[in-house]
N, C-alpha and C positions, 0 to 999 in steps of 0.2 A: 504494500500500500504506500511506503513513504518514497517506494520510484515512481509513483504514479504521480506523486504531490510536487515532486521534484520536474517530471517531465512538464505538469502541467502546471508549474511555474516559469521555467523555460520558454513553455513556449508563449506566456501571457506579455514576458519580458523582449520577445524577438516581437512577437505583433502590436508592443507597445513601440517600440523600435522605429519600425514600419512604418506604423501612424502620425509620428514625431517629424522623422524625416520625412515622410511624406507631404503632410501639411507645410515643412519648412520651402520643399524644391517643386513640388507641386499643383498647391494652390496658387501661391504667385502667377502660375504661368496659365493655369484657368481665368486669375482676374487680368491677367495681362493679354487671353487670346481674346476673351467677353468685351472689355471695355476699350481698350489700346490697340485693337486689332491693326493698325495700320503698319505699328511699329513695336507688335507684341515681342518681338525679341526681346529689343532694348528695354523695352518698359521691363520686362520679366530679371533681365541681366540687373537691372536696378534694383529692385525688390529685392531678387536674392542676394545680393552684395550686401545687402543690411543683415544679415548674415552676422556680417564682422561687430553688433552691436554684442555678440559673448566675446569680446575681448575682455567686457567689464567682469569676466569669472578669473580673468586672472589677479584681482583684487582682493577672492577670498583665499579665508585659512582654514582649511584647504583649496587649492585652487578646485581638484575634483572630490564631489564627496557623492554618490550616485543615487541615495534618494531625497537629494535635498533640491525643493522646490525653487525654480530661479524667481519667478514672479513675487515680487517685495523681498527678497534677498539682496541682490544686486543691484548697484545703482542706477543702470542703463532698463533696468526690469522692475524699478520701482513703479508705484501705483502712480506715484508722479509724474515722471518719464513717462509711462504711459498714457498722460491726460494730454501731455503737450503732443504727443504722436498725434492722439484724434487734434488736437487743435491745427499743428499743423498739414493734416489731411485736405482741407479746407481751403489752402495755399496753394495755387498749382505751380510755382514754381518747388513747389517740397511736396508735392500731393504723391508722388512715385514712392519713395524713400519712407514716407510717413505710411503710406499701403504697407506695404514690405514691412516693416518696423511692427506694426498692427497687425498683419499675419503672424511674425515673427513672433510675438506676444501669446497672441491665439495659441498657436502651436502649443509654447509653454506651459499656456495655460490647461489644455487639454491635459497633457504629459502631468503637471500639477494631480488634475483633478484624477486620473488615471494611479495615479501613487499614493492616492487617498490624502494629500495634503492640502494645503484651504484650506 
């Protein structure tokens, strides 16, 4: 019984995986074919380059700790940070980046609630 709780943990933690990264490289490029279609690469290549907004994980102690929730952890994933994201959404000179930043978020926040934190 306890390979069974073991595989089917495994496998909760590879289709949490899946989900994470998927929302991270794939939604971008749905909002980027739906809305930006003219120039959905770029738009998409933008989105995900906010990506580099976990830089701010290399600030914690530990840099990685695997089930701690980034959303209000990290300065770049605070609740704050994430208000100015929707504000700057609104901006179309920052509307790309503030998408991306706000998916990027989402994602977390799924992963968050998926690891039973919040």
């Amino acid at each position: 019984m306890g390979e069974n709780v073991l595989l089917s943990e495994v496998a909760n933690d590879w289709l949490r995986y899946l989900v994470h990264y998927g929302l991270h490289l794939l939604l971008p490029g749905v909002v980027a074919w739906s809305f930006f279609r003219p120039r959905w690469k770029r738009a998409w290549l933008i989105m995900v380059a906010t990506m580099l907004v976990d830089l701010d994980h290399l600030l914690a102690d530990p840099i990685y700790a695997p089930g701690r929730c980034s959303i209000g952890f990290h300065p770049l994933h605070s609740w704050y940070a994430i208000g100015g994201y929707g504000i700057l959404a609104f901006l179309p000179r920052f509307r790309l980046p503030a998408i991306g930043l706000l998916i990027h978020m989402l994602a977390d926040l799924v992963d968050c609630l998926w690891m039973g934190g919040l």
